[in-house]
Rosetta silent file (secondary structure, phi, psi, omega in degrees, C-alpha in Angstrom):
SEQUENCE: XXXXXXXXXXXXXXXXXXXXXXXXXXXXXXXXXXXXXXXXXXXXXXXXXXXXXXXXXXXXXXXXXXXXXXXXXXXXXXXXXXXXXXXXXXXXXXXXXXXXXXXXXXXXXXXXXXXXXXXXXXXXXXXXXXXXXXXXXXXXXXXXXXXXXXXXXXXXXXXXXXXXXXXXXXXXXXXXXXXXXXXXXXXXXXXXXXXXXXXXXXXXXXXXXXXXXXXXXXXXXXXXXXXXXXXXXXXXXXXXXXXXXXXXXXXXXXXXXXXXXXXXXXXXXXXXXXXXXXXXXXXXXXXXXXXXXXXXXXXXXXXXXXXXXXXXXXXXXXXXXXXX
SCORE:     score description
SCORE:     0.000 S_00000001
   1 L     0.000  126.930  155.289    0.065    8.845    5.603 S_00000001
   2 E   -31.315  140.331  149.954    1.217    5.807    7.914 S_00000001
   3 E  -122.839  152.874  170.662   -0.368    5.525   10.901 S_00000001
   4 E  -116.701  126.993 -152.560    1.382    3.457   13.580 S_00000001
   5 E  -140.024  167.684 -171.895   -0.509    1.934   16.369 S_00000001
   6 E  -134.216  163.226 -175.348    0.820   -0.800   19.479 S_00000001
   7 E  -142.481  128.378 -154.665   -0.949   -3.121   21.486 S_00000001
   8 E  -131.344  126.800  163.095   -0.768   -4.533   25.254 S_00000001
   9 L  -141.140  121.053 -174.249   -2.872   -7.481   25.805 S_00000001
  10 L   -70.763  138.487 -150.795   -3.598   -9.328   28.874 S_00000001
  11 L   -87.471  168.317 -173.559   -3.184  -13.042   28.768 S_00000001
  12 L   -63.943  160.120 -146.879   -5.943  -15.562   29.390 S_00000001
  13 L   -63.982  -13.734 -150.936   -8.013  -15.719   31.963 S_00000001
  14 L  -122.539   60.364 -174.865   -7.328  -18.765   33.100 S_00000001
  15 L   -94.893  142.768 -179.874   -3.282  -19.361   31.134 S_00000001
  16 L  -103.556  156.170  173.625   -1.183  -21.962   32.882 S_00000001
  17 L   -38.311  -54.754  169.726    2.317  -21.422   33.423 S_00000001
  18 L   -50.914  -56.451  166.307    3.029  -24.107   30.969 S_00000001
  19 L   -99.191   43.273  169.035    1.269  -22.780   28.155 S_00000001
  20 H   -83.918   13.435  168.226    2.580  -19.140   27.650 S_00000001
  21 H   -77.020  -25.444 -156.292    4.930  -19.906   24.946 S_00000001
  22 H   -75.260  -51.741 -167.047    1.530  -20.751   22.975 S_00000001
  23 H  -113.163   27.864 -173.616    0.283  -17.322   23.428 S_00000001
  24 H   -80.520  -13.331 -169.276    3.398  -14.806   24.420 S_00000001
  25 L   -81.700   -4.830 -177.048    4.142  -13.549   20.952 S_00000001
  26 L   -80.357  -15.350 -155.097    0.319  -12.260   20.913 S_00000001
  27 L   -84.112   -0.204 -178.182    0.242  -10.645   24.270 S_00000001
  28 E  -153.898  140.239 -176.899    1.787   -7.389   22.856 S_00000001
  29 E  -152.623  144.594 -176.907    1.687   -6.285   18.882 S_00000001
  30 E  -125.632  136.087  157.057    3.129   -3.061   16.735 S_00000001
  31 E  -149.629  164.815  168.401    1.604   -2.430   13.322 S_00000001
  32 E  -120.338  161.158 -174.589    1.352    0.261   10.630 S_00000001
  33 E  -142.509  165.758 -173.903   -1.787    1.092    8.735 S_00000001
  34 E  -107.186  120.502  146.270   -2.426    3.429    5.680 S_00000001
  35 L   -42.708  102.453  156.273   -5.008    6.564    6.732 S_00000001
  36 L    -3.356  140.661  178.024   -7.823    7.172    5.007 S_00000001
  37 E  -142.504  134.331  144.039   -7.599    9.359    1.454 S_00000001
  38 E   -87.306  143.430  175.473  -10.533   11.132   -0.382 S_00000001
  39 E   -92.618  125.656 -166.007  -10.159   10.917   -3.921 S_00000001
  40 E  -117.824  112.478  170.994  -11.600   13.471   -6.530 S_00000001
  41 E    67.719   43.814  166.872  -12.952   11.975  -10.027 S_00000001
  42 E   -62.430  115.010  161.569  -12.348    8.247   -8.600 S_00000001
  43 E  -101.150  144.654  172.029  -12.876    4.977  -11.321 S_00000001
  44 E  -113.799   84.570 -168.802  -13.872    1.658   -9.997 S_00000001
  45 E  -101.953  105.647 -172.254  -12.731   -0.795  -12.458 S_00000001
  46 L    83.158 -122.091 -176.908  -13.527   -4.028  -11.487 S_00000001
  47 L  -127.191   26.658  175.922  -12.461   -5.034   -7.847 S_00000001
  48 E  -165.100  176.260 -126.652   -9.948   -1.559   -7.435 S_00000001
  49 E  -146.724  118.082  171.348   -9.812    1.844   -7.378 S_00000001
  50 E  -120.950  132.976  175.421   -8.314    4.520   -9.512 S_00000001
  51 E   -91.794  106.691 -179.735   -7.253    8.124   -9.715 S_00000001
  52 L   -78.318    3.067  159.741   -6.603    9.174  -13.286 S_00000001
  53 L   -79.560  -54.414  145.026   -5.378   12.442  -12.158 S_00000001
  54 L   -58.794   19.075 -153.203   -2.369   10.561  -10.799 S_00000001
  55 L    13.825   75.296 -161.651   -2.715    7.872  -12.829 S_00000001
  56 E  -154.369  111.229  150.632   -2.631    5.801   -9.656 S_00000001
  57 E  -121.009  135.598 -177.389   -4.019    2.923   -8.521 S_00000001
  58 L   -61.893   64.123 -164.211   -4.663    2.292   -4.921 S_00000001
  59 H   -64.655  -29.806 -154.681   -4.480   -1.562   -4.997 S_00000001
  60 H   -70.139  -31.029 -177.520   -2.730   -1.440   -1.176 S_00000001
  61 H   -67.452  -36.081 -148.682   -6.365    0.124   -0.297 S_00000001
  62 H  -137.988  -28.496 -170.486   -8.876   -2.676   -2.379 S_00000001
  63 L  -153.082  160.933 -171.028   -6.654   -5.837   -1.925 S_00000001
  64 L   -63.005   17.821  178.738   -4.319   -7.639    0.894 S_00000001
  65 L   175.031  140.154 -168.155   -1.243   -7.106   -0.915 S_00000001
  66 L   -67.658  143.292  161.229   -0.485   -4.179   -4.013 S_00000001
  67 L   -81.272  129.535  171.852   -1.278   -5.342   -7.432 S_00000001
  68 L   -69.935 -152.871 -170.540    1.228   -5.374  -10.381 S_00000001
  69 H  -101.385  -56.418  157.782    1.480   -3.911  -13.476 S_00000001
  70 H   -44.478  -27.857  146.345    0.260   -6.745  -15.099 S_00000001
  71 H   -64.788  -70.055  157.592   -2.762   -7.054  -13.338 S_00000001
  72 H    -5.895  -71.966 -172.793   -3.131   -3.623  -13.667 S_00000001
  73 H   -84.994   -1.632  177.316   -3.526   -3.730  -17.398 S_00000001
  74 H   -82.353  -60.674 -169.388   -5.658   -7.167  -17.302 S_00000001
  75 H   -56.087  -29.069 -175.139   -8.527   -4.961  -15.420 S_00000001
  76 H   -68.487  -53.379  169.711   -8.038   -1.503  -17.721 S_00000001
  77 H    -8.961  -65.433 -148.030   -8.253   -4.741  -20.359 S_00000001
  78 H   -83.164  -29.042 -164.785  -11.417   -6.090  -19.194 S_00000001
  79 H   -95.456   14.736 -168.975  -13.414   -2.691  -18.169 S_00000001
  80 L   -52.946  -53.591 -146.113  -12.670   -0.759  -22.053 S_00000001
  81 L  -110.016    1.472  177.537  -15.958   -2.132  -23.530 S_00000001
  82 L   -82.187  131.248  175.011  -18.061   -1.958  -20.058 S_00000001
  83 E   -54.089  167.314 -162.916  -20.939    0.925  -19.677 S_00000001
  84 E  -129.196  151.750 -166.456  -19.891    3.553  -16.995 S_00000001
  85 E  -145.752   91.085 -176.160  -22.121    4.621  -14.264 S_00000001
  86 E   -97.341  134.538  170.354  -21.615    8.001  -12.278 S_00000001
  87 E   -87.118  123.930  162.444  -21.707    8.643   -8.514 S_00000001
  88 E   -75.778  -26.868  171.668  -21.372   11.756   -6.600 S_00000001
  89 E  -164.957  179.163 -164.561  -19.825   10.236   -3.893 S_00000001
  90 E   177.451  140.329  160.249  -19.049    6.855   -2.110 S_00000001
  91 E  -171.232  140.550 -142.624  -16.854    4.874    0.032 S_00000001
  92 L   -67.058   98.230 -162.230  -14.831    1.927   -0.150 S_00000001
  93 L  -129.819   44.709 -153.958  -14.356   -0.260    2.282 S_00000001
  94 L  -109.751  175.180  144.149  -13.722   -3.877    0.789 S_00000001
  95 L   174.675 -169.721 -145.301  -10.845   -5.820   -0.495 S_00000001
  96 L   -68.544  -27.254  170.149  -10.613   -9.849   -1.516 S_00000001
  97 L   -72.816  -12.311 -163.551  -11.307  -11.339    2.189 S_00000001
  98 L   -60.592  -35.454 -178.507  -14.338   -9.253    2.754 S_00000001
  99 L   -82.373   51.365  166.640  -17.247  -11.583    1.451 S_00000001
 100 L  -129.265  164.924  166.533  -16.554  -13.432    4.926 S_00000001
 101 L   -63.571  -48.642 -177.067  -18.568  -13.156    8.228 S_00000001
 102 H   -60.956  -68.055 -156.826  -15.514  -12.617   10.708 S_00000001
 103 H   -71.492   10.505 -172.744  -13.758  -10.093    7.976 S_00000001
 104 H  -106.036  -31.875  157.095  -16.844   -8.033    7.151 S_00000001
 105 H   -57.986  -31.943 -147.993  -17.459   -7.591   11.196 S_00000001
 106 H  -101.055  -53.660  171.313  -14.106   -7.333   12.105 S_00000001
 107 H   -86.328  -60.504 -177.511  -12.182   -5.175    8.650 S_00000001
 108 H   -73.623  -47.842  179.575  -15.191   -3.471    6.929 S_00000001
 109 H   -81.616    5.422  175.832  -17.071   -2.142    9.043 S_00000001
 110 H   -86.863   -3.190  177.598  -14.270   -0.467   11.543 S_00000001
 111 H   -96.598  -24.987  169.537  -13.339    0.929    7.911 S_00000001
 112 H   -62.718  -62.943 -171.031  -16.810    2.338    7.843 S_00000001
 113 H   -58.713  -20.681  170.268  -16.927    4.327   10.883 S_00000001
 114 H   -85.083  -21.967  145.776  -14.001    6.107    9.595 S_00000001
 115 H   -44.501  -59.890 -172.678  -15.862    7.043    6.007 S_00000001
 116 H   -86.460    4.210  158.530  -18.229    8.159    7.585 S_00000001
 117 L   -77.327   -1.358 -174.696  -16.579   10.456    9.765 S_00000001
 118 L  -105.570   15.414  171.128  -15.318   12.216    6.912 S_00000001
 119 L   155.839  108.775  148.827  -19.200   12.309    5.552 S_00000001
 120 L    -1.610  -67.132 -163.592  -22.175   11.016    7.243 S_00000001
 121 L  -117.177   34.388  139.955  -24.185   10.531    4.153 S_00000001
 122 L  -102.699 -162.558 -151.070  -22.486    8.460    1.935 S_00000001
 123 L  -147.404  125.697  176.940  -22.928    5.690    0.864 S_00000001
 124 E   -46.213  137.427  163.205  -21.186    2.121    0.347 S_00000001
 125 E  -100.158  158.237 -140.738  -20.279    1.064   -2.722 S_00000001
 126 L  -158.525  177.575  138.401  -20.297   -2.260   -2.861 S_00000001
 127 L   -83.961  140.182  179.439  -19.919   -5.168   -5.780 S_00000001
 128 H   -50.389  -37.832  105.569  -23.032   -6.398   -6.655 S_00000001
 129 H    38.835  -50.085 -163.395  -21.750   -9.914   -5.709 S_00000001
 130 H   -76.562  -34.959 -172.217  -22.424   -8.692   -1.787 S_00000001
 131 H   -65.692    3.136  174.546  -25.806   -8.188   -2.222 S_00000001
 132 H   -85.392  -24.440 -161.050  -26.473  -12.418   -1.797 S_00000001
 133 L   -85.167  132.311  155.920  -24.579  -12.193    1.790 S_00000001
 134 H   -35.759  -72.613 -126.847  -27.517  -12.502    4.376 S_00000001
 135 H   -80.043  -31.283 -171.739  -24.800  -10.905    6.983 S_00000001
 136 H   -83.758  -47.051 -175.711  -24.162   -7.744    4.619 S_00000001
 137 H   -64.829  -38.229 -163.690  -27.718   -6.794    3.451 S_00000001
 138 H   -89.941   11.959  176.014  -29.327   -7.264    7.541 S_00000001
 139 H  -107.122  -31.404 -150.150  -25.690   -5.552    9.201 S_00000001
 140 H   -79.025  -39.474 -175.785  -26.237   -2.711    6.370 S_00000001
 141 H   -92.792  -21.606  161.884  -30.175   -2.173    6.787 S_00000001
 142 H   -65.566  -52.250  165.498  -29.656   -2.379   10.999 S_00000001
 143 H   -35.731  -87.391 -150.590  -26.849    0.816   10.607 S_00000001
 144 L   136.807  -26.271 -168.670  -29.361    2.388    8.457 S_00000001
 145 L   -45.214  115.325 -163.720  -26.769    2.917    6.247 S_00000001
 146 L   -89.780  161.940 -170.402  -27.301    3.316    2.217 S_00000001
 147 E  -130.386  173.371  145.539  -25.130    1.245    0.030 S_00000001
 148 E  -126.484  124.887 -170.950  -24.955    1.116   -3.968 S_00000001
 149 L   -62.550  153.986   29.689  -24.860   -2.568   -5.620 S_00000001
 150 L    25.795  107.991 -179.979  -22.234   -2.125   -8.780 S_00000001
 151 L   -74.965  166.838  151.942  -23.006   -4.923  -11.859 S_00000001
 152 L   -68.863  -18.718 -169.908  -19.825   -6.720  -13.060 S_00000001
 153 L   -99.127   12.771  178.106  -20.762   -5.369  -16.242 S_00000001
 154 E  -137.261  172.975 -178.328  -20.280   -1.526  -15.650 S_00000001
 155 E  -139.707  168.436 -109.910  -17.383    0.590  -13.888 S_00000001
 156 E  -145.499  123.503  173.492  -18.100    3.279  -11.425 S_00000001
 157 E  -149.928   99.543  164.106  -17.195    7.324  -12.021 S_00000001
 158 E  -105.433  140.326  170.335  -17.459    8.609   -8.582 S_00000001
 159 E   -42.441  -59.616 -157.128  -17.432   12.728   -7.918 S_00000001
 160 E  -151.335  131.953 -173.956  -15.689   12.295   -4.526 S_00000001
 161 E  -143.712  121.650  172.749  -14.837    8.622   -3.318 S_00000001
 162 E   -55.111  123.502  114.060  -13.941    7.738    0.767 S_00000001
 163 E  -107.832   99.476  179.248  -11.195    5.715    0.629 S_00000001
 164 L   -89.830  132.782 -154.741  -10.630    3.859    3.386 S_00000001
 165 L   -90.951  157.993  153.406   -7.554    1.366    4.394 S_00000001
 166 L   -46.780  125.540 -142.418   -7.833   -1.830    7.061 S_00000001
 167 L   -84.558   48.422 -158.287   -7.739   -0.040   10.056 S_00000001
 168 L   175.845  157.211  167.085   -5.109   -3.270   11.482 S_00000001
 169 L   -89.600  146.830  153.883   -2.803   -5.851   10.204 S_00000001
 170 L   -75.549  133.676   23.504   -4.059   -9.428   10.699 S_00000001
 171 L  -133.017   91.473 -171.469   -4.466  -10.707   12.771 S_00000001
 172 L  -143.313  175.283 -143.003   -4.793   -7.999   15.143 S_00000001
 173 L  -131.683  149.558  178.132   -7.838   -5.470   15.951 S_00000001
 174 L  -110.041   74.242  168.724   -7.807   -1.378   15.588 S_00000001
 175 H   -38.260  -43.892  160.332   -9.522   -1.340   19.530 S_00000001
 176 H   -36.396  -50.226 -170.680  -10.956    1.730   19.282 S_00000001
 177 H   -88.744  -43.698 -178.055  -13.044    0.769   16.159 S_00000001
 178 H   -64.093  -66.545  178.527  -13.813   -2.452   17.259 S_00000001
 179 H   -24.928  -34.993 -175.768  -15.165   -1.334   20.416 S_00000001
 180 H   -90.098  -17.115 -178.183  -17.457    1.103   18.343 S_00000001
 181 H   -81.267   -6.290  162.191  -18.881   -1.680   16.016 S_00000001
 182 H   -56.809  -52.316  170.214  -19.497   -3.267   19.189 S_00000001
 183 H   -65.875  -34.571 -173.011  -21.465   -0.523   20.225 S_00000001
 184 H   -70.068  -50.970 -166.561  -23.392    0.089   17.051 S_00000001
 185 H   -95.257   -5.847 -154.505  -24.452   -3.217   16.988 S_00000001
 186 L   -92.688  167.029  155.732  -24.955   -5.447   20.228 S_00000001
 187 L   -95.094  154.045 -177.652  -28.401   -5.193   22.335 S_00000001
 188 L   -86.614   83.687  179.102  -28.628   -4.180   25.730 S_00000001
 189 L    -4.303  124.841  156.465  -29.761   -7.008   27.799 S_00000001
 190 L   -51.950  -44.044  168.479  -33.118   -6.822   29.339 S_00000001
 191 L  -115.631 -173.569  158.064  -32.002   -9.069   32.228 S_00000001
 192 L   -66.996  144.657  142.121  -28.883  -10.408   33.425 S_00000001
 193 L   -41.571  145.714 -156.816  -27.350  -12.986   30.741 S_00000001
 194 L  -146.636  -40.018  173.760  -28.685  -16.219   31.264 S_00000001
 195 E   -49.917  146.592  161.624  -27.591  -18.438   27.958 S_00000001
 196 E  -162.073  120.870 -166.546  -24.852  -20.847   27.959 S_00000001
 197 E  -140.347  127.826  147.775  -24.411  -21.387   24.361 S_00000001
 198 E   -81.754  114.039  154.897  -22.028  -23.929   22.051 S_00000001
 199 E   -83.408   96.020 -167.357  -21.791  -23.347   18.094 S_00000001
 200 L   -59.045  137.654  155.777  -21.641  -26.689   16.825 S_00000001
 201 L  -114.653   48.871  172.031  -19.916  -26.903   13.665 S_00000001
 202 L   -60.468  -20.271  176.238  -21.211  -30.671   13.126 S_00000001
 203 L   -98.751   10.011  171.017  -22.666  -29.532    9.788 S_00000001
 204 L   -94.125  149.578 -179.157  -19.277  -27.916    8.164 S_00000001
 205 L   -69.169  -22.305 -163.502  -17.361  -29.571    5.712 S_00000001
 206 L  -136.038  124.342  177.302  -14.513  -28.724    7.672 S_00000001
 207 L    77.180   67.483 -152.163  -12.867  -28.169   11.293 S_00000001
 208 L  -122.413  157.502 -178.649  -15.126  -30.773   13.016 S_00000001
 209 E  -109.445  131.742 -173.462  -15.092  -31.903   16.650 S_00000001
 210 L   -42.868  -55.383 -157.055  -14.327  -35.686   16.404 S_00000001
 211 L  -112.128   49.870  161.281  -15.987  -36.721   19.513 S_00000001
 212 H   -23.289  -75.488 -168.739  -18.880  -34.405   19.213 S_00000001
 213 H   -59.474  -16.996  172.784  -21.441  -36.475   21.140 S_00000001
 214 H  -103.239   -5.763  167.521  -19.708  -36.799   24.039 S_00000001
 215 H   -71.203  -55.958  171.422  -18.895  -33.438   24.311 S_00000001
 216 H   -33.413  -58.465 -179.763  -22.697  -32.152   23.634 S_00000001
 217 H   -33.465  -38.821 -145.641  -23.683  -34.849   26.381 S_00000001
 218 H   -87.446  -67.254  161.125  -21.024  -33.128   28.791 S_00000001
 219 H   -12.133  -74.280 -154.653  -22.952  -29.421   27.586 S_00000001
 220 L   -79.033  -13.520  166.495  -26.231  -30.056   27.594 S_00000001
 221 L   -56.850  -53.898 -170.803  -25.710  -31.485   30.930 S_00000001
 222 L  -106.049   43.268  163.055  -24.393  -28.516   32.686 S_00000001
 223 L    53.883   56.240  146.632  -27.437  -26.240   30.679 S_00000001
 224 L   -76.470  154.463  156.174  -25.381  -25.159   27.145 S_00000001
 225 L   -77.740  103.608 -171.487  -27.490  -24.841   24.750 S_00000001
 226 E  -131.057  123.707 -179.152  -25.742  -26.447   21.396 S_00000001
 227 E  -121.680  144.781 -159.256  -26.447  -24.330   18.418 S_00000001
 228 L  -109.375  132.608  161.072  -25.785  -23.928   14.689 S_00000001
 229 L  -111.070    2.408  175.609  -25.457  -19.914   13.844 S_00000001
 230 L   -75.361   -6.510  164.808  -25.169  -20.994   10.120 S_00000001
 231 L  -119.810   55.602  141.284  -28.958  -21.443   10.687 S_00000001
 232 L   -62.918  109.507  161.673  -29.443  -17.876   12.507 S_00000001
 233 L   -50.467  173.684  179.106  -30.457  -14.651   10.673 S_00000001
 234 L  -119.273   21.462  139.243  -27.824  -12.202   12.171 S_00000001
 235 L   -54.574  -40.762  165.212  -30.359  -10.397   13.577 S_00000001
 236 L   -83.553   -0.103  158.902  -30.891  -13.615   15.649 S_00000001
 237 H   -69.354  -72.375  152.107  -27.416  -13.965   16.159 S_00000001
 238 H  -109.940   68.109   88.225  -27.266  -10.994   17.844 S_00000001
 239 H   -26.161  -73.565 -143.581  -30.411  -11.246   20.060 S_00000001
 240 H   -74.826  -76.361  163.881  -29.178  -14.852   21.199 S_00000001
 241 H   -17.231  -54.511 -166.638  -25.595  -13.127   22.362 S_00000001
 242 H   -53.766  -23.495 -168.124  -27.505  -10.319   24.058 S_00000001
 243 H  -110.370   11.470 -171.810  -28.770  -13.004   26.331 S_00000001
 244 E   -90.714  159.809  155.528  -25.430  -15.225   26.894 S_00000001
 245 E  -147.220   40.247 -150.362  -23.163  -15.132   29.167 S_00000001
 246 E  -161.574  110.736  169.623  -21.112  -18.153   28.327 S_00000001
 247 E  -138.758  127.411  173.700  -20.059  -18.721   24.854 S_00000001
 248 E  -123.074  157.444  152.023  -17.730  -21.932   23.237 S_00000001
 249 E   175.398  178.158 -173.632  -16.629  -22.883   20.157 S_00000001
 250 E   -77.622  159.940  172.299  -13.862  -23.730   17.708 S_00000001
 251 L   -51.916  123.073  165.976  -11.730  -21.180   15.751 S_00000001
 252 L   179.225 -171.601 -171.966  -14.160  -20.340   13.406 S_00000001
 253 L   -80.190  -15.727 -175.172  -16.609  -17.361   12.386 S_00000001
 254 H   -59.508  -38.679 -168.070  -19.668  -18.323   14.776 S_00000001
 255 H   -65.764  -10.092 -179.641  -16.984  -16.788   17.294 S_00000001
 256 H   -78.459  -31.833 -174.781  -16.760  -13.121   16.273 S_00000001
 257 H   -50.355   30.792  148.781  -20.668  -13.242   17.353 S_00000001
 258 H   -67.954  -21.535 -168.911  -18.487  -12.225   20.638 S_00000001
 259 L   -57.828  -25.369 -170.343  -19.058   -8.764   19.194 S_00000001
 260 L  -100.401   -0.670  174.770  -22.755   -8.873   20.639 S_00000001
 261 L   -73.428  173.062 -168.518  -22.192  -10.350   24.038 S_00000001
 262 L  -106.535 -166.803 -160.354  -22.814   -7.927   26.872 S_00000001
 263 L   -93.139  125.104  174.422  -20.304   -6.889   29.441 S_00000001
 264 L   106.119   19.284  179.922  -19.301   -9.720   31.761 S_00000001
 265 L   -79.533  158.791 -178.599  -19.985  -11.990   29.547 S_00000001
 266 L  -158.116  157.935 -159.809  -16.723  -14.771   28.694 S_00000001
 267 E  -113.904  152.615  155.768  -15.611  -16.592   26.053 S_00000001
 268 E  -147.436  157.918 -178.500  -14.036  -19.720   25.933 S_00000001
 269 E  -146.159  125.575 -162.341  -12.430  -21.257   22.727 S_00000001
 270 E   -78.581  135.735 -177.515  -11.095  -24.659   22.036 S_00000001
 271 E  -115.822  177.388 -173.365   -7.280  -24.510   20.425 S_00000001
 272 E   -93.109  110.354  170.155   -4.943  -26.656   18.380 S_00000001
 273 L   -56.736  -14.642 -158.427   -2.589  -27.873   21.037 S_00000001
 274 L  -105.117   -5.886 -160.322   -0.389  -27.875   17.869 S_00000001
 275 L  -129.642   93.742  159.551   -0.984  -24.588   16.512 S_00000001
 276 L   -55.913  -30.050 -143.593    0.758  -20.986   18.027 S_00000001
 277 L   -98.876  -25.709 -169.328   -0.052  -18.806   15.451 S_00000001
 278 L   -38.484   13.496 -148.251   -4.108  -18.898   15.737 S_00000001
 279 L   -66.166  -13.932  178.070   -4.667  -15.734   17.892 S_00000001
 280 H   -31.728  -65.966 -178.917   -7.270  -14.430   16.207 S_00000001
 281 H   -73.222  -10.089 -179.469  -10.402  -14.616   18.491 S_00000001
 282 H   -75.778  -42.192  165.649   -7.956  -14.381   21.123 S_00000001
 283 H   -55.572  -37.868 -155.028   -6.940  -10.728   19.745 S_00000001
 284 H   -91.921  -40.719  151.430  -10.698  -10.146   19.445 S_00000001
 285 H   -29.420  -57.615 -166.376  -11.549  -11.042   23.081 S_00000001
 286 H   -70.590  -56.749  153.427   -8.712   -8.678   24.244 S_00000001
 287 H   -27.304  -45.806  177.056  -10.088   -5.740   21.882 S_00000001
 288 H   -93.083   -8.388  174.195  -13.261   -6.376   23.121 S_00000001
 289 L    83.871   23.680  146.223  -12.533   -6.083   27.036 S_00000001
 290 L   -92.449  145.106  165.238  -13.867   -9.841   27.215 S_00000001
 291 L   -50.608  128.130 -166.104  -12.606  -12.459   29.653 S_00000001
 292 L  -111.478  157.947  157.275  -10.987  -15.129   27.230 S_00000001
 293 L  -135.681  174.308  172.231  -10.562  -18.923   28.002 S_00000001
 294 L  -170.476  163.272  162.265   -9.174  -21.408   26.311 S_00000001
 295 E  -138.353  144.672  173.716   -8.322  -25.186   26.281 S_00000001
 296 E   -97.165  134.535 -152.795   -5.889  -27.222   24.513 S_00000001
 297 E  -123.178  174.939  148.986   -7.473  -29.992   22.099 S_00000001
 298 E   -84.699  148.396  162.616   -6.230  -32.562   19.962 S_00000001
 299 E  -122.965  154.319  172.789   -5.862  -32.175   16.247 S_00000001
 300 L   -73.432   -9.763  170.774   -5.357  -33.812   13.070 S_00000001
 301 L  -161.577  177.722 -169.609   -2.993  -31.276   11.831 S_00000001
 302 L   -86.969   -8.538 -179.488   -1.504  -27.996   13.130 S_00000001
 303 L   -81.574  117.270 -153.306   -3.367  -26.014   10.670 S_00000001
 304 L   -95.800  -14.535 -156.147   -6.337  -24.850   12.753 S_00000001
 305 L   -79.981  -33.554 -163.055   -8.301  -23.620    9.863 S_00000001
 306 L  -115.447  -61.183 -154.977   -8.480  -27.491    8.278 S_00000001
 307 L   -72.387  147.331  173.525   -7.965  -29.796   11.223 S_00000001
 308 L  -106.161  162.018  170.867  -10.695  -31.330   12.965 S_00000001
 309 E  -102.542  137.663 -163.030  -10.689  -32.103   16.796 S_00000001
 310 E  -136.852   81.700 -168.987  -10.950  -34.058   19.534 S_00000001
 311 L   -45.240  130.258  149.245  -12.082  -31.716   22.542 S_00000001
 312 L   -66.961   73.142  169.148  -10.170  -32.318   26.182 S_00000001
 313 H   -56.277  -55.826  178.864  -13.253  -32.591   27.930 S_00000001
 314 H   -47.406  -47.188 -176.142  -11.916  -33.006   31.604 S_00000001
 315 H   -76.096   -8.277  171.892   -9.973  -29.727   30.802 S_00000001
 316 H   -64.373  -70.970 -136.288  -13.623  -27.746   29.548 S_00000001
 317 H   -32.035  -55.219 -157.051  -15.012  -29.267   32.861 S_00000001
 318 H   -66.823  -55.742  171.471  -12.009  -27.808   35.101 S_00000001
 319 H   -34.885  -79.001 -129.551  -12.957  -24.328   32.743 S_00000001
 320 H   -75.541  -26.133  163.983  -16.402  -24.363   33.266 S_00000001
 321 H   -70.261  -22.949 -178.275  -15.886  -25.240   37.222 S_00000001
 322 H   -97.743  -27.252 -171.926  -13.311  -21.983   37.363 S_00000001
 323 L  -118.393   36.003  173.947  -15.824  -19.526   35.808 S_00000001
 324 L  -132.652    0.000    0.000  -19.106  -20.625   36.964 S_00000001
């Protein structure tokens, strides 16, 4: 079953006349999504998921795009001579982006809470592969939630297998679900938010802000905080969000840690003057009911994922002077 879902999103807080061409095709989005299916007498061969009572496998469910026939028979190929390992039940909530920070926040787990509404006490299945992410084992042992590890070197005979779809297209958000992983996870402030925090990415290989140092000067000035979250636990990730109420940074993954700020909290995020299509965090802000900002930077190329930057400080200031 299809599900079809629409989206109204209110444009940033602070959008100049001039630049709504950059973000009008985002302010409103239609998608379809595939429903959840339980499965009876499920195989897990590999990195997808099959019912040999239809002889059917649900590739559109385990990966971003359906798998051929040829694939198909490279995986029956490869799992022939592998030991088998049976489950009574399980459910699925992966596919080839997931062993990221943003898509395991943002795609798997809003694919959880809908497994487990159709049973409580099952349990992820998982590739073994996952069990190295920091961000998977600490989000998985904070739920409470039990998972089972998989080897590459066995396949998977589950009794009754959860199979759940992306509950959104990218790069748009299934609000409802985000809003609950929001809940499940953030802390409730003790105090009023008090942080004003940057995520530097001076130590990525990639997507760098040119003129760092004079922005940090500009920061640290007006009491930011300039922080690395690749060296954060994500327990300490979200703690340090519980207590912000001010958060910048570049398109990149430190920014879904928006999920944990507390309400009245605002975002601001530096863009590719050059680049339309980036909407992500912008979509996630809107999803999340936070106040969005933005500035336009320079870049070395329009591809925001690759280009480094050369932050419009006089236009942060004129931000940071409208929301403070």
């Amino acid at each position: 079953m299809r599900q079809s879902i629409s989206v109204q999103r209110r444009p940033p807080a602070n959008l100049r006349q001039e630049d709504l061409p950059l973000f009008e095709s985002a302010l409103q989005a239609q998608f379809e999504r595939n429903s959840p299916v339980m499965i009876k007498n499920a195989l897990i061969l590999q990195d997808t998921v099959l019912a040999p009572g239809e002889f059917k496998f649900y590739s559109d469910f385990t990966h971003r795009s359906n798998l051929g026939l040829p694939q198909f028979s490279k995986r029956i190929g490869n799992c022939v001579l592998k030991a088998w390992r049976k489950i009574p039940k399980g459910i699925w909530i992966i596919d080839e982006w997931s062993p990221n920070y943003f898509h395991w926040l943002t795609d798997c787990l809003p694919r959880l809470w809908e497994g487990l509404k159709w049973d409580a006490t099952a349990p992820i299945v998982l590739p073994d592969s996952y069990s190295k992410l920091a961000f998977v084992r600490e989000s998985i042992q904070s739920l409470g939630t039990d998972v089972i590890f998989y080897r590459s070197s066995e396949n998977l005979w589950v009794d009754q297998m959860i199979l759940t779809a992306r509950t959104a297209s990218f790069p748009n958000f299934n609000e409802p679900l985000t809003l609950f992983t929001q809940k499940r996870l953030r802390k409730e402030p003790q105090k009023p938010p008090f942080r004003k925090v940057y995520f530097t990415r001076k130590s990525a290989s990639k997507r760098k802000v040119i003129n760092e140092l004079d922005l940090e000067l500009m920061l640290i000035k007006r009491n930011f905080e300039i922080i690395s979250a690749d060296e954060l636990s994500f327990e300490s990730q979200i703690q340090l969000m519980s207590e912000t109420e001010v958060l910048i940074g570049l398109h990149g993954a430190a920014l879904t840690n928006m999920i944990f700020l507390p309400s009245g909290s605002k975002v601001i995020e530096f863009r590719n003057a050059k680049d339309p299509n980036s909407h992500c965090y912008f979509n996630l802000a809107s999803a999340l009911q936070i106040p969005y900002y933005y500035t336009l930077n320079e870049a070395d190329q329009e591809d925001s994922v690759i280009a480094d930057f050369t932050i419009n400080i006089p236009q942060l200031q004129s931000v940071l002077d409208q929301i403070s």
